[in-house]
ROLO-548526 format. One record per residue: residue in three letters; x, y, z of N, C-alpha, C in turn. Coordinates in Angstrom, 2 decimals. Each point is the difference from the previous one (the first is absolute). Example, Ala and Ser with C-alpha at 12.3 -4.5 7.8 and 13.67 -1.06 7.14 Angstrom:
# residues 2
R,ALA,13.19,-5.69,7.80,-0.89,1.19,0.00,0.90,1.20,0.00
R,SER,-0.35,1.05,-0.72,0.82,1.19,0.06,-0.77,1.09,0.73
# end
This chain:
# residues 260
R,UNK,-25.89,80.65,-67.56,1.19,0.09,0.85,0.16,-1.30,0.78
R,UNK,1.52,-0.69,0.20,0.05,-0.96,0.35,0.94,0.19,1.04
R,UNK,0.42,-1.08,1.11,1.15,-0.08,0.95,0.52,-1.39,-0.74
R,UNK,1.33,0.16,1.00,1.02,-1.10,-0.65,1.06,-0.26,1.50
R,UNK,-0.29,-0.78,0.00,1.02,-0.53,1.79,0.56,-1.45,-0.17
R,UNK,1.05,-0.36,0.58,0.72,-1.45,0.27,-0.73,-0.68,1.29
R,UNK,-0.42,-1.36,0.04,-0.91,-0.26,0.90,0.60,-1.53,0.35
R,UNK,0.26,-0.51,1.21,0.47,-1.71,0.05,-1.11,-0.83,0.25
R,UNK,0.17,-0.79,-0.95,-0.91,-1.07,-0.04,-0.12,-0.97,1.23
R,UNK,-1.26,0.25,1.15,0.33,-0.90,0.89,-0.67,-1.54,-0.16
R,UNK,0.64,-0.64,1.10,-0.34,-1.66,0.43,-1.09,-0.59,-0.57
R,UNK,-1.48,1.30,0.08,-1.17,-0.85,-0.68,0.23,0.45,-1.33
R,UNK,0.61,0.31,-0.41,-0.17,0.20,-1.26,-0.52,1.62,-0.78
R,UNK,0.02,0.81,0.95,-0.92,1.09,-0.65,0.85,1.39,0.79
R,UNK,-0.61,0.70,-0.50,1.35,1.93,0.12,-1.37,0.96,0.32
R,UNK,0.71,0.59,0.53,-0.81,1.23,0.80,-0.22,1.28,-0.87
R,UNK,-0.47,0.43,-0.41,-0.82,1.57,-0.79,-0.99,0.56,0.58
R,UNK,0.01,0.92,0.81,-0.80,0.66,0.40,-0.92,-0.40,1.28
R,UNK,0.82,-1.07,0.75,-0.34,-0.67,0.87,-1.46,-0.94,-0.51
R,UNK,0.14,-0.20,-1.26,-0.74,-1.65,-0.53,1.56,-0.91,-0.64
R,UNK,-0.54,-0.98,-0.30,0.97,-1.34,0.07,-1.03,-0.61,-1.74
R,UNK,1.53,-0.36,-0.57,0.24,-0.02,-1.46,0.84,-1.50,0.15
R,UNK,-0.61,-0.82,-0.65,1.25,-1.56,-0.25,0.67,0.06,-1.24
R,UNK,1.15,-0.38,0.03,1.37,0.03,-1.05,0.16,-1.68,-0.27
R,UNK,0.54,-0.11,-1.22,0.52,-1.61,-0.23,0.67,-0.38,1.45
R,UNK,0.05,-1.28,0.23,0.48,-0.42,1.22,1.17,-0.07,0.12
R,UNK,1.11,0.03,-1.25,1.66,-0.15,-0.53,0.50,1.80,0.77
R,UNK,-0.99,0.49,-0.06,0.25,2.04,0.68,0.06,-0.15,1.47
R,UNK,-0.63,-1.13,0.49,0.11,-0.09,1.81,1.21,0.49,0.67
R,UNK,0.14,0.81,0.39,1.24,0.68,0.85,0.97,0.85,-0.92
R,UNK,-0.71,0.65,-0.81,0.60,0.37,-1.12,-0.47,1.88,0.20
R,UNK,0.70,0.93,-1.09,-0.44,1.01,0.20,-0.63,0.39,-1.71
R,UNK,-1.04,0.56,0.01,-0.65,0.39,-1.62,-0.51,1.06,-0.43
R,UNK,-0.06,0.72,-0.84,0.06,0.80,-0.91,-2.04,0.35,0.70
R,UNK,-0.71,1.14,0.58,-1.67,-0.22,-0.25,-0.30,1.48,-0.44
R,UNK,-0.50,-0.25,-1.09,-0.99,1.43,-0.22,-1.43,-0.01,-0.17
R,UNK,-0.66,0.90,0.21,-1.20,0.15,0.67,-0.32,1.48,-0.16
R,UNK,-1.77,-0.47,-0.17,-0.59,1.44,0.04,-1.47,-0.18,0.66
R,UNK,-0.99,0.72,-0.50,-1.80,-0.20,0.78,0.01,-1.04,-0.42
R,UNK,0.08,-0.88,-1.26,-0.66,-1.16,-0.19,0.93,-0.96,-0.29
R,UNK,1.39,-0.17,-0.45,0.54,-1.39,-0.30,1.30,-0.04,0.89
R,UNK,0.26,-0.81,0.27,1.49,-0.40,0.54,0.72,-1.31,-0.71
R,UNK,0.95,0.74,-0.42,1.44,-0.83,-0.79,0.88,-0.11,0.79
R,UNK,0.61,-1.59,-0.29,1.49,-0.21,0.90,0.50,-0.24,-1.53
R,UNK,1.63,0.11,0.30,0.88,-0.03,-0.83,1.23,-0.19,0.70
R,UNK,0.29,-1.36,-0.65,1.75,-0.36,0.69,1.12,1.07,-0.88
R,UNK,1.35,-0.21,0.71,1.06,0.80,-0.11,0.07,0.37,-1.67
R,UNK,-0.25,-0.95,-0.99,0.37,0.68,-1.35,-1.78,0.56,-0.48
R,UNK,-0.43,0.15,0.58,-1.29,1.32,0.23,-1.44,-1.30,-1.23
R,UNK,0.10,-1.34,0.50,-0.87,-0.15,-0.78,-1.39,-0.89,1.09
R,UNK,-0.57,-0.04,-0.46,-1.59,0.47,0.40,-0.26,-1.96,0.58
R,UNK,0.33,-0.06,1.18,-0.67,-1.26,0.70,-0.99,0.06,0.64
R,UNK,-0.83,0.69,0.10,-1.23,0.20,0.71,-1.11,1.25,-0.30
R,UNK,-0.81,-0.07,0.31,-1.15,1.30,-0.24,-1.81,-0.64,0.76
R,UNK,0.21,0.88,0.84,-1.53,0.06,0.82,-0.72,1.16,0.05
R,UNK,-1.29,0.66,0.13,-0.81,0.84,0.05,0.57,0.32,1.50
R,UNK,-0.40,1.52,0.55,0.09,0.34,0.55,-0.75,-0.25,1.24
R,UNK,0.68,-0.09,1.72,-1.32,-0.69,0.89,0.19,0.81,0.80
R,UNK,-0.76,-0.02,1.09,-0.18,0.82,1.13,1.11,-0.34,1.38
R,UNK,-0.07,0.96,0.76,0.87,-0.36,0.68,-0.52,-1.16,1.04
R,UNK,1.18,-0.90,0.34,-0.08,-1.10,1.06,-0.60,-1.20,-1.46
R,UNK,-0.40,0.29,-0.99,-0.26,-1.09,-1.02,1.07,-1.24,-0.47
R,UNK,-0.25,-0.70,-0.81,1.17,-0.77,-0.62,-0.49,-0.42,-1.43
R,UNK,0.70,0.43,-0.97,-0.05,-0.68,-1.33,1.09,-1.12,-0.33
R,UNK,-0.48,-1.34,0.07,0.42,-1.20,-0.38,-0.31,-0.55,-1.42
R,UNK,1.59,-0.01,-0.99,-0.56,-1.05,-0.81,0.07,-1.45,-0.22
R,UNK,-1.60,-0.49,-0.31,1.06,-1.53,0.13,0.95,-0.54,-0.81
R,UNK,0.81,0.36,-1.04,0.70,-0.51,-0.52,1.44,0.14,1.09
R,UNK,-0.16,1.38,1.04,1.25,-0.04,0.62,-0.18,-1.25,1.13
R,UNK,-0.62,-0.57,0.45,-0.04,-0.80,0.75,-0.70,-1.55,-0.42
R,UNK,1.24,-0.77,-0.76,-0.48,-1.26,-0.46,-0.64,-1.08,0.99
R,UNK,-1.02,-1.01,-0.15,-0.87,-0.65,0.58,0.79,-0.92,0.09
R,UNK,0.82,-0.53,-1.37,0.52,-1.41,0.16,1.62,-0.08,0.57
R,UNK,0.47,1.13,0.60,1.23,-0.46,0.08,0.46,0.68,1.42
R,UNK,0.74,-0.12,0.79,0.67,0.65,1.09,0.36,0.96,-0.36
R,UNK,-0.78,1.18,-0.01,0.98,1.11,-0.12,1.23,1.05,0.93
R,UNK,0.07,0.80,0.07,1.25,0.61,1.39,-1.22,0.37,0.53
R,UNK,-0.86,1.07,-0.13,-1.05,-0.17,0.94,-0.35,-0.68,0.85
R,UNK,-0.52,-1.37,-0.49,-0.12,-0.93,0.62,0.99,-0.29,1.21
R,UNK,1.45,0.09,-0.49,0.81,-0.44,0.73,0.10,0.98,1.11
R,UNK,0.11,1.58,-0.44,-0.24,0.61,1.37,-0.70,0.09,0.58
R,UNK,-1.69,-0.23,0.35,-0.87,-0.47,0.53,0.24,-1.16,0.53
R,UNK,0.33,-0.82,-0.37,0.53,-1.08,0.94,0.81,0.17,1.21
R,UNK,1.32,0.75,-0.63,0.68,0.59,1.25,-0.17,1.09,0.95
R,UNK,-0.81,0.76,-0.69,-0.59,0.95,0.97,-1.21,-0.93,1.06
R,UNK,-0.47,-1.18,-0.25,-1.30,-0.71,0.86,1.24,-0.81,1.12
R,UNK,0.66,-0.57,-0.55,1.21,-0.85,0.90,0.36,0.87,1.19
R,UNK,0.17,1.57,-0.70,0.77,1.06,1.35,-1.11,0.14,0.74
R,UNK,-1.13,0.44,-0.42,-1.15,0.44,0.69,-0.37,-1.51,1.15
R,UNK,0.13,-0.90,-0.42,-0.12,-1.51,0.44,0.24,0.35,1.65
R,UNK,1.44,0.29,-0.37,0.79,0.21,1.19,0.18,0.66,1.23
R,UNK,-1.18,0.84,0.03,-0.70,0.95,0.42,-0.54,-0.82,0.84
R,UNK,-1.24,-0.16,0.12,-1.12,-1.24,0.37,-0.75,-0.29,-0.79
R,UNK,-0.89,-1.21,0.36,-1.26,-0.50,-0.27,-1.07,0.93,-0.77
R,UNK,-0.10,1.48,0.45,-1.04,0.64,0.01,0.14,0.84,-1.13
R,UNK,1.33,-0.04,0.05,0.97,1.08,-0.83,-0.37,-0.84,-1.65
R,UNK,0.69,-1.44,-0.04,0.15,-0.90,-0.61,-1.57,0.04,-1.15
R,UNK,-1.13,-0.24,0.95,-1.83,-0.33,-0.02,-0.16,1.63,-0.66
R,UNK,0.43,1.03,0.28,-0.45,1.20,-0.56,0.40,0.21,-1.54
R,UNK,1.40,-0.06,-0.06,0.72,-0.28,-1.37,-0.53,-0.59,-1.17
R,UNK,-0.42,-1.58,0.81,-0.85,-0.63,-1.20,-1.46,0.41,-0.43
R,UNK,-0.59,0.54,0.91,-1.20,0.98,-0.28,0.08,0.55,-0.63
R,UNK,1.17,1.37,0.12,0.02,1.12,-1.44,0.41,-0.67,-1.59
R,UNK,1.00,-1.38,0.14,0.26,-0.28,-1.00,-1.70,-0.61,-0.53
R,UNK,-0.41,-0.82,0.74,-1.28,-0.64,-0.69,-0.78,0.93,-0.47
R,UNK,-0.31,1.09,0.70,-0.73,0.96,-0.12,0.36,0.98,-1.52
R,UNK,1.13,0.76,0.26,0.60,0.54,-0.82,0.78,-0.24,-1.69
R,UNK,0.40,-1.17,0.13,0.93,-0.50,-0.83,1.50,0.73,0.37
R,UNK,0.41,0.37,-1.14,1.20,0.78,-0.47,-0.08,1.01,0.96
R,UNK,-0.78,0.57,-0.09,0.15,1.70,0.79,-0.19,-0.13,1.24
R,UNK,-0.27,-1.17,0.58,0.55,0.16,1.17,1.37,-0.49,0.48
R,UNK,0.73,0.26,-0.86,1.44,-0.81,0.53,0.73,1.67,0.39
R,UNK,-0.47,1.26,-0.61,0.38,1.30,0.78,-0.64,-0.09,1.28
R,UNK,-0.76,-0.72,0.55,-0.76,0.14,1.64,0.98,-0.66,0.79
R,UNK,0.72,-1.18,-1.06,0.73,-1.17,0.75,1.17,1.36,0.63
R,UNK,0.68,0.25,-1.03,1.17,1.36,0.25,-0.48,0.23,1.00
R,UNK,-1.31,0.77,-0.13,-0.46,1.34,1.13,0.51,-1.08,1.99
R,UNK,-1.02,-1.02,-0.57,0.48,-1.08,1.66,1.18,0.14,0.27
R,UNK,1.11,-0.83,-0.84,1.08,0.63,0.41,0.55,0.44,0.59
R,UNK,-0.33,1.14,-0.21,0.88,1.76,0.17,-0.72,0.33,1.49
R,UNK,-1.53,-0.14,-0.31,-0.21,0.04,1.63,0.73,-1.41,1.22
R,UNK,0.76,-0.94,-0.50,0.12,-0.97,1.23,1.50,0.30,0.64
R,UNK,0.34,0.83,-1.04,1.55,0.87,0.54,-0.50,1.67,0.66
R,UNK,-1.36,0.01,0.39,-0.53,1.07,0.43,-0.46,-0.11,1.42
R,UNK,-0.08,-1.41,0.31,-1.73,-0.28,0.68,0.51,-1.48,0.62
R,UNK,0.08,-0.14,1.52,-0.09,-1.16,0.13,-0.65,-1.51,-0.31
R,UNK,0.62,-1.19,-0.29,-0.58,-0.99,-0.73,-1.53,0.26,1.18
R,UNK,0.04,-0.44,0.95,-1.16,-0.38,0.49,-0.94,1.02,-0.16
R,UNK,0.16,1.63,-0.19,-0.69,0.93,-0.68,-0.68,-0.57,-1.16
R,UNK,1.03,-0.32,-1.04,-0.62,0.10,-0.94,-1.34,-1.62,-0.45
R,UNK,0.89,-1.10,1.20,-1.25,-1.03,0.01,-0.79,0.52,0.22
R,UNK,-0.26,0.83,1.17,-1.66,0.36,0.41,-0.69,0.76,-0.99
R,UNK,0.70,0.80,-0.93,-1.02,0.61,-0.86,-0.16,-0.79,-1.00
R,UNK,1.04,-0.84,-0.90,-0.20,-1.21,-0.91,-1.43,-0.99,0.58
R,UNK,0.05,-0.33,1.35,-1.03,-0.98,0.10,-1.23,1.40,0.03
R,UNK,0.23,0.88,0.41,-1.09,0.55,-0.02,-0.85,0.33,-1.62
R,UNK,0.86,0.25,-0.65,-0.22,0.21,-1.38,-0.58,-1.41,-0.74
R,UNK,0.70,-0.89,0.62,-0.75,-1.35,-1.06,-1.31,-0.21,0.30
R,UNK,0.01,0.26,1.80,-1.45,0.08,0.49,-1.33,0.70,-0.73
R,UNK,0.15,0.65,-0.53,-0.38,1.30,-0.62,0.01,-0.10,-1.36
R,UNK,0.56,-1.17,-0.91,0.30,-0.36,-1.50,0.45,1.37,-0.72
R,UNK,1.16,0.69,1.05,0.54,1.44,-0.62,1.20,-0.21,-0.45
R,UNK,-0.11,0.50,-1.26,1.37,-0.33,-1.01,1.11,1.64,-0.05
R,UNK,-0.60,0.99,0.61,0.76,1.14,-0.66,0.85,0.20,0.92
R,UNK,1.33,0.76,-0.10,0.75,0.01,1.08,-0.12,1.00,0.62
R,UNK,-0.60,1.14,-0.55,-0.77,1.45,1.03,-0.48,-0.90,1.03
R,UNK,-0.71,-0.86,-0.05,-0.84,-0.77,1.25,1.01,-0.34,0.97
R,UNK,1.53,-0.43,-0.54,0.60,-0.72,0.99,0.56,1.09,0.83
R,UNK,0.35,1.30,-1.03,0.66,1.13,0.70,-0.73,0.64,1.38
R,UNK,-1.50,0.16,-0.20,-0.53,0.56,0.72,-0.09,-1.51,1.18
R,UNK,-0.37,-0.98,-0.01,0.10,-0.83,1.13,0.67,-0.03,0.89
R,UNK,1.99,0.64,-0.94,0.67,-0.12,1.10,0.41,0.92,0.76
R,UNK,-1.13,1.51,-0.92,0.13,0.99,1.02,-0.94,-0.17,1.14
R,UNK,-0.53,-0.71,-0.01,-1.11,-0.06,1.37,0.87,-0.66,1.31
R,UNK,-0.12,-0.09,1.46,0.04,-0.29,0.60,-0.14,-1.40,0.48
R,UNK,0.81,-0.99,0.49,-0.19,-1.89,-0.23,-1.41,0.17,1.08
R,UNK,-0.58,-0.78,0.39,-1.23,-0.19,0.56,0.44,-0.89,1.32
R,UNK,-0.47,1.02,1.50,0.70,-0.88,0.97,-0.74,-1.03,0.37
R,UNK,0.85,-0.99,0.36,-0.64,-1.19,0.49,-0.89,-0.06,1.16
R,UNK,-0.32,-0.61,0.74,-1.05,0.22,0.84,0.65,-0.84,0.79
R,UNK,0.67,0.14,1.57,0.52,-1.01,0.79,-0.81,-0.94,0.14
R,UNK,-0.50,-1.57,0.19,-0.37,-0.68,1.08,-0.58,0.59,2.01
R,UNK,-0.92,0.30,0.23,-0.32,0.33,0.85,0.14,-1.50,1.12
R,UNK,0.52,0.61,1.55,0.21,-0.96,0.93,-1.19,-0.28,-0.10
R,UNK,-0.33,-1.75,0.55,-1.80,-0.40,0.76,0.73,-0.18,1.41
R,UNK,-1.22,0.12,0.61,-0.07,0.29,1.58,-0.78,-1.42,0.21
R,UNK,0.26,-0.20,1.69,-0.98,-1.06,0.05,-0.81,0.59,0.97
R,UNK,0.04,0.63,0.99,-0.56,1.03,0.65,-0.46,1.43,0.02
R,UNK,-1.34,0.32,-0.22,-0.47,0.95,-0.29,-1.06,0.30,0.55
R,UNK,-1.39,0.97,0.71,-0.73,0.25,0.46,-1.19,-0.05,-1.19
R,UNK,0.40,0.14,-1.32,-0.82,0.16,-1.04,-0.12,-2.01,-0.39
R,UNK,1.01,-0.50,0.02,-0.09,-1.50,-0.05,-0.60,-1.43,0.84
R,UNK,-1.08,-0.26,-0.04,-0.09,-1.15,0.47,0.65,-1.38,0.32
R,UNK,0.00,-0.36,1.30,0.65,-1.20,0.10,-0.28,-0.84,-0.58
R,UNK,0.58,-1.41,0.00,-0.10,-0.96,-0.38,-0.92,-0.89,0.36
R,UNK,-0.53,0.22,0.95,-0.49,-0.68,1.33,-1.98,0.42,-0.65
R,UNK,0.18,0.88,-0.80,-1.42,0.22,-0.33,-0.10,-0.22,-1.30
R,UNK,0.45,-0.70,-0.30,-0.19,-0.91,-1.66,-0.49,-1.44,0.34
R,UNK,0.59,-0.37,1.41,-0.83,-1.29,0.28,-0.85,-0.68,-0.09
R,UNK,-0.83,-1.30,-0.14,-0.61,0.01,0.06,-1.04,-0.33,0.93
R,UNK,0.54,-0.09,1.68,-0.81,0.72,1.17,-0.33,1.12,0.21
R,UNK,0.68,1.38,-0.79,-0.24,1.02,-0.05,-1.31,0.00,-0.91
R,UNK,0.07,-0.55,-1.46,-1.03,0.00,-0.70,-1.51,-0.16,0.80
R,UNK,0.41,-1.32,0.79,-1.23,-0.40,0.56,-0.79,0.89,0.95
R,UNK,0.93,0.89,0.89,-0.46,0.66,1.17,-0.37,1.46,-1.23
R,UNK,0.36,0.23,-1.05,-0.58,0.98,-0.48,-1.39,-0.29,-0.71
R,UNK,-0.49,-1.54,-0.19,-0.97,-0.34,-0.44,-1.23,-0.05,0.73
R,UNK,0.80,0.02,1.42,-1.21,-0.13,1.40,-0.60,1.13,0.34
R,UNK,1.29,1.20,0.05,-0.45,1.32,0.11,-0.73,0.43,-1.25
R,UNK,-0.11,-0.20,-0.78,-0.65,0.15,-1.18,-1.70,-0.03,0.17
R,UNK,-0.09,-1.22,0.32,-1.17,-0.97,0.14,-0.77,0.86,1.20
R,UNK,0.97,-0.28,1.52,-0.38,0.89,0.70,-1.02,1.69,-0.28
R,UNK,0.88,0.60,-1.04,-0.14,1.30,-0.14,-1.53,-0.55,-0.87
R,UNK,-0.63,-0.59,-1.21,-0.63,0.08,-0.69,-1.05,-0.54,0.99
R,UNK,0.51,-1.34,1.15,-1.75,-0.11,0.71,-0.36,1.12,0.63
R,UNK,0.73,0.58,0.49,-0.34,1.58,1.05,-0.50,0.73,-0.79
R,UNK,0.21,0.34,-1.34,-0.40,1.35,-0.88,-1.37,-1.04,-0.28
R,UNK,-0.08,-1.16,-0.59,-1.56,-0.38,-0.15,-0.76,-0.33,1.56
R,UNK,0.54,-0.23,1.01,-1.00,1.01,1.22,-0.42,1.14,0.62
R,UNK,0.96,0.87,-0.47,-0.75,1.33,-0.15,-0.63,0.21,-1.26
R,UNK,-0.05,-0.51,-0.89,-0.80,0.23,-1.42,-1.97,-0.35,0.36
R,UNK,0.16,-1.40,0.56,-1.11,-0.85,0.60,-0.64,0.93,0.92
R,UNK,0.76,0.27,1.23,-0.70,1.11,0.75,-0.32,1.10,-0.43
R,UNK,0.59,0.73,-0.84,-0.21,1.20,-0.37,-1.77,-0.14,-0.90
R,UNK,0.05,-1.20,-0.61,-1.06,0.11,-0.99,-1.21,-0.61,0.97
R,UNK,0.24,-0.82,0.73,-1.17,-0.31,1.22,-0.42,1.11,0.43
R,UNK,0.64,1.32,0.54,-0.23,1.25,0.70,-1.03,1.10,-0.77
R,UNK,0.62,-0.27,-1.48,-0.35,0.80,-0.96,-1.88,-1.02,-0.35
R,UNK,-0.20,-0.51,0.01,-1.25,-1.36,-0.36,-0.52,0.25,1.29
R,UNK,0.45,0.59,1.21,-0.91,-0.19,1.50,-0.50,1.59,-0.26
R,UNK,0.76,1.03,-0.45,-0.64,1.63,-0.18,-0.93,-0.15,-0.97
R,UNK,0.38,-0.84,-1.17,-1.44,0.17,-0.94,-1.20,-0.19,0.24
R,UNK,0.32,-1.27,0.93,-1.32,-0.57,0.64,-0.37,0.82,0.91
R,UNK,0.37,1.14,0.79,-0.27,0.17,0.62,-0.75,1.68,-0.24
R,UNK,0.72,0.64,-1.01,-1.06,1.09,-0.71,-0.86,-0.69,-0.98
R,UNK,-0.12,-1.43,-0.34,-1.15,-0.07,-0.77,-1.31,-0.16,1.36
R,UNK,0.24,-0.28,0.70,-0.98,-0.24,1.21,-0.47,1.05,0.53
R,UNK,0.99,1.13,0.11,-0.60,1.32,-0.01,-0.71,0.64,-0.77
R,UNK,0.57,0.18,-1.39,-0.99,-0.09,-1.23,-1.51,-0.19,0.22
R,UNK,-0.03,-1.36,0.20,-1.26,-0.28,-0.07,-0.84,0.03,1.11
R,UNK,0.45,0.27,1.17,-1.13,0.60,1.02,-0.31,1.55,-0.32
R,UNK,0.60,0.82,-0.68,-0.72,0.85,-0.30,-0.09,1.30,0.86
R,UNK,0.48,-0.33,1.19,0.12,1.38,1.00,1.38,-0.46,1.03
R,UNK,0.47,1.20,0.15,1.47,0.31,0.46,-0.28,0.79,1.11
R,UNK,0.56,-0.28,1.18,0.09,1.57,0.91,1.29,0.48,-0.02
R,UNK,-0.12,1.44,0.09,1.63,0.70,0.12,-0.12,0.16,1.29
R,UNK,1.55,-0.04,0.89,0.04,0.46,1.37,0.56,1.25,-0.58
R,UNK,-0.87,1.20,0.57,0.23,1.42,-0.57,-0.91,0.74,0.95
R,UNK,0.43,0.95,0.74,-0.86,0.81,1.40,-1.02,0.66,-0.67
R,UNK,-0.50,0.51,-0.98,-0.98,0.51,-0.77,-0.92,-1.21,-0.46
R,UNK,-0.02,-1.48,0.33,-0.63,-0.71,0.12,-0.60,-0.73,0.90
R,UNK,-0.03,0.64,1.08,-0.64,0.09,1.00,-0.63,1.47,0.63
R,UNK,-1.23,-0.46,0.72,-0.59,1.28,0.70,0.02,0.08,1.48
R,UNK,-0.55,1.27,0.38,0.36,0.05,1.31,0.20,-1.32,0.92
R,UNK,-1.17,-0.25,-0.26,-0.33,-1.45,1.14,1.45,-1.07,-0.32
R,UNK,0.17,0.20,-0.76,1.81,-1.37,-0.50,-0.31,-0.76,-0.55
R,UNK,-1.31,-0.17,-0.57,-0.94,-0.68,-0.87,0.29,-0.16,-1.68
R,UNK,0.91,-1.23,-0.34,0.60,0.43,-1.40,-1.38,-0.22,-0.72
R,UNK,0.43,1.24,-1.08,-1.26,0.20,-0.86,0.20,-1.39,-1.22
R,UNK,-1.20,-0.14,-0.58,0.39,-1.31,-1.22,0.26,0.66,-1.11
R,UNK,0.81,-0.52,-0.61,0.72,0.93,-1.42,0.17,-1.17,-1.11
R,UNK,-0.87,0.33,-0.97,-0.40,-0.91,-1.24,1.23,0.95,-0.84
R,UNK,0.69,-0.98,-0.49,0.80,-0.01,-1.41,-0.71,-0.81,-1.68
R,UNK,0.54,1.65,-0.86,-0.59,-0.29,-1.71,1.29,-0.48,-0.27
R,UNK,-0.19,-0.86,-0.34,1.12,-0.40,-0.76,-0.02,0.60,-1.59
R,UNK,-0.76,0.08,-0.42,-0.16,0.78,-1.55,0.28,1.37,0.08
R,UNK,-0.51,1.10,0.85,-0.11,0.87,0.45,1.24,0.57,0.49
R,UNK,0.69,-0.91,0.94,1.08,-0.02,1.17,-0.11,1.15,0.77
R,UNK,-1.23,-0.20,0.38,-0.30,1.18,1.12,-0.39,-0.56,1.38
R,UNK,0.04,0.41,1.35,-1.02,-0.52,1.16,-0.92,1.19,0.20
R,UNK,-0.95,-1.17,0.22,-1.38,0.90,0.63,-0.47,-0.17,1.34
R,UNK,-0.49,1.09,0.87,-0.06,-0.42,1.44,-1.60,0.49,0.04
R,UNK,-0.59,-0.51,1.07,-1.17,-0.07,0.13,-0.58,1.19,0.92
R,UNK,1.24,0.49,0.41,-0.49,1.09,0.95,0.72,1.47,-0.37
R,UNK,0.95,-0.62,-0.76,1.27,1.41,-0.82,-0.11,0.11,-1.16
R,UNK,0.28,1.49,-0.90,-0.14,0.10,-1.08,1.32,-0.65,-0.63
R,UNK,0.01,-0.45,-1.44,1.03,-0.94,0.04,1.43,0.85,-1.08
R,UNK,0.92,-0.24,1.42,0.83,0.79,0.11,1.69,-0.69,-0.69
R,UNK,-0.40,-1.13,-1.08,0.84,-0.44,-0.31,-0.36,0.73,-1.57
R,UNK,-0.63,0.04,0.22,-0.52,0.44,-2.02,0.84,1.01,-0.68
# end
């Protein structure tokens, strides 16, 4: 089972079936033709029903190109409407202009339906709209025009004012302390601060060197008295109290020893 429909040959050269894209001799450009079609082949046929074309069947959003419809060596109308479709787009802007030649480099032939698609959006969409998504798209080395559609549904991106400078502020330092008398008086206090911290450093370690010496001297005499009222007897007579240092006990000579 086959279909059979009248289809116009557009600008790039190629006709719509089933939402894939089919190329016709280039003499059919703006022309209307004869296409039948089924799962696997597609035939064009001009008005007296004879057979200028035949491609396998493609998927949708595809394109079957043959090269014989699009000669290498000569200007074809293709050519020529691609040209004029890049001139209009030109006119647009810069960005507009830089995107165009992308899909063509990119694409060849089949992208001269994207060229259309631009177009149609710049009678949609303000020019400067559609620069910002063109530069955005080249940015991006994006050739499809879904990309441009959705760009220009987004929102433009706000600018960011210039913020006032102040010259007065509580958070800002004067001028007056970049000096370099300021430098200097911060070099003194500096200096200042580090001899003071190394004289209390000096003293501190003299103090610490006068206690060592001074329990090693205890150490080595060998007996300690505690002032403690249980070390003395009636008479007020302090008793002598030998310290073990191994032991760490005292022993009294007259008391049982009550540190143990």
């Amino acid at each position: 089972m086959f279909h059979e429909a009248r289809r116009s040959v557009s600008r790039d050269g190629h006709l719509e079936v089933d939402k894939a894209y089919y190329s016709a001799p280039p003499e059919y450009i703006g022309r209307r033709v004869w296409v039948r079609w089924d799962t696997r082949l597609v035939r064009v046929f001009n008005d007296r029903w004879k057979q200028i074309a035949i491609h396998s069947k493609a998927e949708p959003g595809r394109f079957r190109t043959d090269s014989a419809h699009i000669p290498a060596e000569k200007v074809t109308t293709v050519e020529r409407g691609t040209d004029a479709l890049m001139r209009q787009i030109a006119a647009i802007g810069p960005n507009s202009k830089a995107w165009s030649q992308l899909v063509i480099a990119s694409r060849g032939v089949q992208g001269v339906r994207v060229l259309v698609g631009i177009k149609a959006l710049a009678d949609k969409y303000a020019h400067d709209e559609l620069e910002r998504a063109c530069g955005t798209a080249v940015s991006h080395n994006a050739c499809r025009l879904k990309t441009i559609r959705n760009l220009l549904k987004r929102p433009a991106p706000q600018e960011q004012l210039p913020l006032p400078f102040i010259d007065e502020h509580p958070l800002i330092r004067p001028l007056s302390d970049y000096s370099v008398d300021s430098l200097n008086a911060f070099r003194k206090e500096r200096n200042q601060e580090r001899r003071r911290r190394r004289v209390i450093h000096d003293t501190g370690r003299a103090r610490g060197i006068a206690t060592s010496t001074t329990k090693q001297r205890h150490r080595g005499l060998g007996k300690i008295f505690v002032n403690n009222s249980n070390n003395f007897d009636s008479v007020g007579c302090c008793r002598h109290l030998k310290f073990d240092f191994r032991k760490r006990s005292h022993r009294s000579s007259t008391t049982p020893n009550f540190w143990s």
